[in-house]
N, C-alpha and C positions, 0 to 999 in steps of 0.2 A: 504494500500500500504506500503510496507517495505522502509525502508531508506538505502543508499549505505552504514552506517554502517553495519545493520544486513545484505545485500545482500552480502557485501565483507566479513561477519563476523567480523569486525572492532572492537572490545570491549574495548578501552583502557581509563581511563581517564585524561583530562588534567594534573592533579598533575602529574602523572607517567611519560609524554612527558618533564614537568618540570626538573624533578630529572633526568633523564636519560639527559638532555641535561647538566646539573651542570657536567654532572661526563663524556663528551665525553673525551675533553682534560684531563690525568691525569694529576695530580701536580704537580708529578717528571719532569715534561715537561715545563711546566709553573716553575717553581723554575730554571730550567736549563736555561731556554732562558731569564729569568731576570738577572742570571748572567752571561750570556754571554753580555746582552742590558749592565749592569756596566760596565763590563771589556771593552767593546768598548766608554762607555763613561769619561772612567778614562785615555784611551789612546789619548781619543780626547782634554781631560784637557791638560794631559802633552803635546802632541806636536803641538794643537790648531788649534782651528776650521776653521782658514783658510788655512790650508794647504789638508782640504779637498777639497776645493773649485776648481773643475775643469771645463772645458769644452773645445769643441773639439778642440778649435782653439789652446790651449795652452797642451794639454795634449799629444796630440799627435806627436809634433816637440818633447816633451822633450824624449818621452820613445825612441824613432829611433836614438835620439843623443845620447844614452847611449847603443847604439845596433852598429852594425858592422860598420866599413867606409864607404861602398857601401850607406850605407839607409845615414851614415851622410851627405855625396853629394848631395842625391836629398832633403833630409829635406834644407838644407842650401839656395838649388838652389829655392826650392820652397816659403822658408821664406825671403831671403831676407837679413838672415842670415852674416855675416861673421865670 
């Protein structure tokens, strides 16, 4: 009885699945997104990690109070705001 290799013609060996998956991502890509991962963690030095710190209860009142008068009304109305 044949095996679904030889049935599908399947002839490949392990080593080759190996090498061929070292080399899907190329370098130039991986070297590009490590310096872009610094450049975002150099940023995060200088202006500090908690100014990343958001969530919805607080991010959301700030961007609308920096947006038109209309949205600053109901943000105000709805925060509690003065």
């Amino acid at each position: 009885m044949q095996s679904v290799n030889d049935i599908l013609e399947f002839h490949f060996l392990p080593s080759a699945f190996q090498q061929t998956a070292q080399k899907i991502i190329p370098t130039t890509l991986t070297q590009l997104n490590d310096i872009r991962i610094d450049k975002l963690k150099k940023i995060t030095e200088q202006v500090g990690a908690a100014s990343f710190n958001f969530n919805g209860n607080n991010l959301i009142p700030q961007v609308f109070k920096n947006s038109n008068p209309p949205f600053k009304l109901i943000i105000l109305a709805l925060t509690g705001e003065n």
